[in-house]
N, C-alpha and C positions, 0 to 999 in steps of 0.2 A: 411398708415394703416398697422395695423399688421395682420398676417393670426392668426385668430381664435381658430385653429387647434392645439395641440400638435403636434412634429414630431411623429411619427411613431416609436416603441419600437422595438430595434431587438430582434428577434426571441431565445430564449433558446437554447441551445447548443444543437444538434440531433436531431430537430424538422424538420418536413417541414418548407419551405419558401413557399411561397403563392403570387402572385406576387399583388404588392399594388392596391387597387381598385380590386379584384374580380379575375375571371378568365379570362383568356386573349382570344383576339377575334381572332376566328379561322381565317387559312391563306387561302383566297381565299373563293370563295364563295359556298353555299351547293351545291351540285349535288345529284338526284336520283341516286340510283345503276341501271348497267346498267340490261335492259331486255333483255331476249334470245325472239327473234323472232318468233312467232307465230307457231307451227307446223301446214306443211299444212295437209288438209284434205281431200286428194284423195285416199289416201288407204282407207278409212273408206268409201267414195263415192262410190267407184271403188266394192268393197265389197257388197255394198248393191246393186249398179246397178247387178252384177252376180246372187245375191240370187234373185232377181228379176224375172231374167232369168229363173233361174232354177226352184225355187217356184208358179211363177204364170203364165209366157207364155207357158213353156212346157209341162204344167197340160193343162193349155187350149187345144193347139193343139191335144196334146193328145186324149184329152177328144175329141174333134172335129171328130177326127180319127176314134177313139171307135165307136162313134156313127155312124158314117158311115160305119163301120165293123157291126156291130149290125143290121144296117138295111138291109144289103147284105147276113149275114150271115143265111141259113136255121137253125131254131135250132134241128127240128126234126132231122135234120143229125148231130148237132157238139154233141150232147148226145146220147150213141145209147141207144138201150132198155134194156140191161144188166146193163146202168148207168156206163158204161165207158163215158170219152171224146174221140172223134173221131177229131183229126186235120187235117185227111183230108177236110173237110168243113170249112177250112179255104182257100181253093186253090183258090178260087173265089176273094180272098182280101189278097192276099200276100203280094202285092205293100204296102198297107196299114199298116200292120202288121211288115214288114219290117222298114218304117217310122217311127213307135211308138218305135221300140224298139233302134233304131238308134234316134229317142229323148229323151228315156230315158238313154243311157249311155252317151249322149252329156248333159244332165240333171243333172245328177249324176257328171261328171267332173264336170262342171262348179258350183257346189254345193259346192265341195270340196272347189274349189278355191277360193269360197265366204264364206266358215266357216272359213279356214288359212288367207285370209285375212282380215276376221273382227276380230278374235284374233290380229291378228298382230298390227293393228288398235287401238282396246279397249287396249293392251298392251304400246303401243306406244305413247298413246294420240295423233294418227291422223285420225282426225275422228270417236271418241268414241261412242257417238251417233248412227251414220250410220253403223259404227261395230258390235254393239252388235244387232241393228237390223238385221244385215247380218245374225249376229251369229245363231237369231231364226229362221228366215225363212230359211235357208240354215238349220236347224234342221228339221222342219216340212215340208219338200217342198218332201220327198218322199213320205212320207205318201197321200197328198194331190192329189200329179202325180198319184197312186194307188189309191186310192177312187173317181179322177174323168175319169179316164178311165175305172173302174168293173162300176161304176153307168153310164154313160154313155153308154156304152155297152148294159147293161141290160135293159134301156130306148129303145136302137137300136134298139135291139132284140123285144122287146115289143110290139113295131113300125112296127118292117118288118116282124113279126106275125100277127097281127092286119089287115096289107094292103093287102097282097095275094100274088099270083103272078101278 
């Protein structure tokens, strides 16, 4: 039998060559590019467990505190009648008062260290998510320590007005 076919014309002078039958099958078989490894996610964790801290337990206690200052505290002595504050009528709840404000600068740090670590986090993509939550509540977590220790307080007060001696 004869082949069919024409040989195959060479190519013009300057041309590409093209190798006969199509393009040539690649050498070895495909691989995916390789992946970089997953960043972990404990700065982003690590960040939100702090703001945590700082935002919602230390407002609590606080607030705990408050109220128990408030109910010990006389108010006809902590304002006197010229509408000054009088802090001696605080001497009855020092203990107290001392705690609060030894929660709020241990509050305050560890605030910090959950806003730089959820930057760090949301920057880094580790734990971006849990980052930028850090980021808010480490924003809002003064405010919160502050509004629930005056209201609290003023509950106390309200409270140990009310009861008598």
């Amino acid at each position: 039998m004869s082949n069919a076919f024409p040989p195959p014309q060479a190519p013009p002078p300057g041309s590409y060559t093209v190798p006969v039958g199509g393009y040539r099958a690649p050498v070895g078989a495909y691989q995916m590019p390789p992946t970089a490894p997953r960043a972990s996610s404990a700065t982003g964790t690590l960040a939100l467990v702090a703001a945590l801290l700082a935002s919602v337990v230390s407002p609590l206690l606080a607030g705990l505190l408050a109220l128990g200052i408030g109910t010990r505290t006389p108010f006809d002595m902590l304002i006197t009648a010229s509408g000054d504050l009088s802090l001696s009528a605080l001497t009855p709840v020092r203990t107290e008062v001392l705690w609060i404000e030894i929660l709020f600068w241990a509050a305050t740090v560890i605030g910090i260290l959950a806003f730089v670590l959820g930057i760090t986090a949301a920057v880094r993509r580790r734990g971006r998510g849990p980052g930028i939550a850090a980021i808010v509540l480490a924003t809002i977590g003064p405010g919160g320590f502050l509004l629930s220790a005056w209201i609290l307080f003023a509950v106390g007060t309200a409270l140990g007005t009310t009861a008598g001696p």
